[in-house]
C-alpha positions in Angstrom: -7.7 27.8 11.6 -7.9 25.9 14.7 -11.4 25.2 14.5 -10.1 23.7 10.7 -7.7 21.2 12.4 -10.3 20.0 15.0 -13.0 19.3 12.3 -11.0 17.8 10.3 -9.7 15.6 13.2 -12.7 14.5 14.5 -14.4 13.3 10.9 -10.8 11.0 10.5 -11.3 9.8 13.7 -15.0 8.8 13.1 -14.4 7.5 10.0 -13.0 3.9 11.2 -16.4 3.2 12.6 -18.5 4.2 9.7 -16.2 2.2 7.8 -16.8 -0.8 9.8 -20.6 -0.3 10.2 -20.5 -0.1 6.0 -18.6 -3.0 6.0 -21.0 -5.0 8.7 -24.4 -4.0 6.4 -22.7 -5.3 3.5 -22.0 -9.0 5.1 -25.3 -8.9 6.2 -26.8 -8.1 3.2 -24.8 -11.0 1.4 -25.6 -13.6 3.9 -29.5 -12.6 3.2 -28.5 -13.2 -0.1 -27.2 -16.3 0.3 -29.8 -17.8 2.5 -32.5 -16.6 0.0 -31.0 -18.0 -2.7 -30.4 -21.3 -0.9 -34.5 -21.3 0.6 -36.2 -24.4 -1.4 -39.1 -22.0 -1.6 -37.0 -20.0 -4.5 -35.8 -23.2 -6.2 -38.1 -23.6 -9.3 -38.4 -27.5 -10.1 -38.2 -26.9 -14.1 -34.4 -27.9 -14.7 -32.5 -29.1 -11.7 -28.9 -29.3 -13.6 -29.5 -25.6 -14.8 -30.7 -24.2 -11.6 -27.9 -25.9 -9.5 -25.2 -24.3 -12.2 -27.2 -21.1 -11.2 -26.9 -21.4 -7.8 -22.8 -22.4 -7.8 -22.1 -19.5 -9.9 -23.8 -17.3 -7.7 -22.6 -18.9 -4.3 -19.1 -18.6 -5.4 -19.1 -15.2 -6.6 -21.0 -13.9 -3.1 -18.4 -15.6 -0.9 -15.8 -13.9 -2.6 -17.5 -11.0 -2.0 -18.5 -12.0 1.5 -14.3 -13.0 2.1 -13.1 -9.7 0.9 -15.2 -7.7 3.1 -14.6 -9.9 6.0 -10.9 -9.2 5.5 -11.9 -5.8 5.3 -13.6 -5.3 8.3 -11.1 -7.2 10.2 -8.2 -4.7 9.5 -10.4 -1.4 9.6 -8.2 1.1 11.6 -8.2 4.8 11.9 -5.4 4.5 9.8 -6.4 2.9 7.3 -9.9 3.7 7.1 -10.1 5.7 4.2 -8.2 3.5 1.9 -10.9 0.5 2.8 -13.7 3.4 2.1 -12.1 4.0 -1.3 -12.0 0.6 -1.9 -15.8 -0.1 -1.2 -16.8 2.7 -3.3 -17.6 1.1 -7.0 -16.6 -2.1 -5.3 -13.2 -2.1 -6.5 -12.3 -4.2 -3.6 -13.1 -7.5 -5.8 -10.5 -6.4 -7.9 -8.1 -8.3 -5.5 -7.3 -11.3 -4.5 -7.4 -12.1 -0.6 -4.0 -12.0 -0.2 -3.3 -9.3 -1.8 -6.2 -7.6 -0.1 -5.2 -8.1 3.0 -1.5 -7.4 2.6 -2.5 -3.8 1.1 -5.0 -3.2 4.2 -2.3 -4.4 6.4 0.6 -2.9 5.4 -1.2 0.7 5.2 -2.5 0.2 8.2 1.1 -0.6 9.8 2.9 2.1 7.9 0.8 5.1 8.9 1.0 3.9 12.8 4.8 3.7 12.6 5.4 6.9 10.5 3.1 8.9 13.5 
């Protein structure tokens, strides 16, 4: 039983940092992205006007992304580690806004230190 408790301890407690290192690939992996998409080596010279509305619709919904998980990974906590986890999984974290993001990260992570 004890041996239950102490697993189960330990994988909450590691959890915050695989969290964050989740969090870090993904900003990386959206600032390559970005910087791809932005290299004048993939800009094809066919139709500038249609390549530019490309490009704004793509830069604006990868910094989204990019802002969400920066929010993210700024309030990763032991405490609220698993909640941010959740919300990576099927990226449901763009179903938020950055306020309210934040606020639900926040909050959790603030409720579960003051209720221990």
């Amino acid at each position: 039983m004890d041996s239950q408790i102490t697993t189960t301890t330990i994988q909450q407690a590691s959890l915050a940092p695989t969290v964050f290192s989740i969090l870090d690939s993904r900003i990386q992996f959206l600032e390559y992205q970005i910087n791809v998409q932005f290299d004048s080596k993939n800009q094809n010279g066919k139709n500038h006007l249609s390549a530019y509305e490309q490009l704004m619709i793509f830069y604006n919904k990868t910094c989204k992304a990019l802002k969400l998980l920066q929010i993210l990974k700024e309030w990763v906590r032991e405490s609220n580690a698993a909640i941010i986890l959740n919300l990576l999984h099927e990226d449901s974290y763009l179903n938020y806004s950055e306020n309210q993001l934040e606020r639900m990260v926040q909050n959790r992570a603030y409720d579960l230190i003051h209720t221990n």
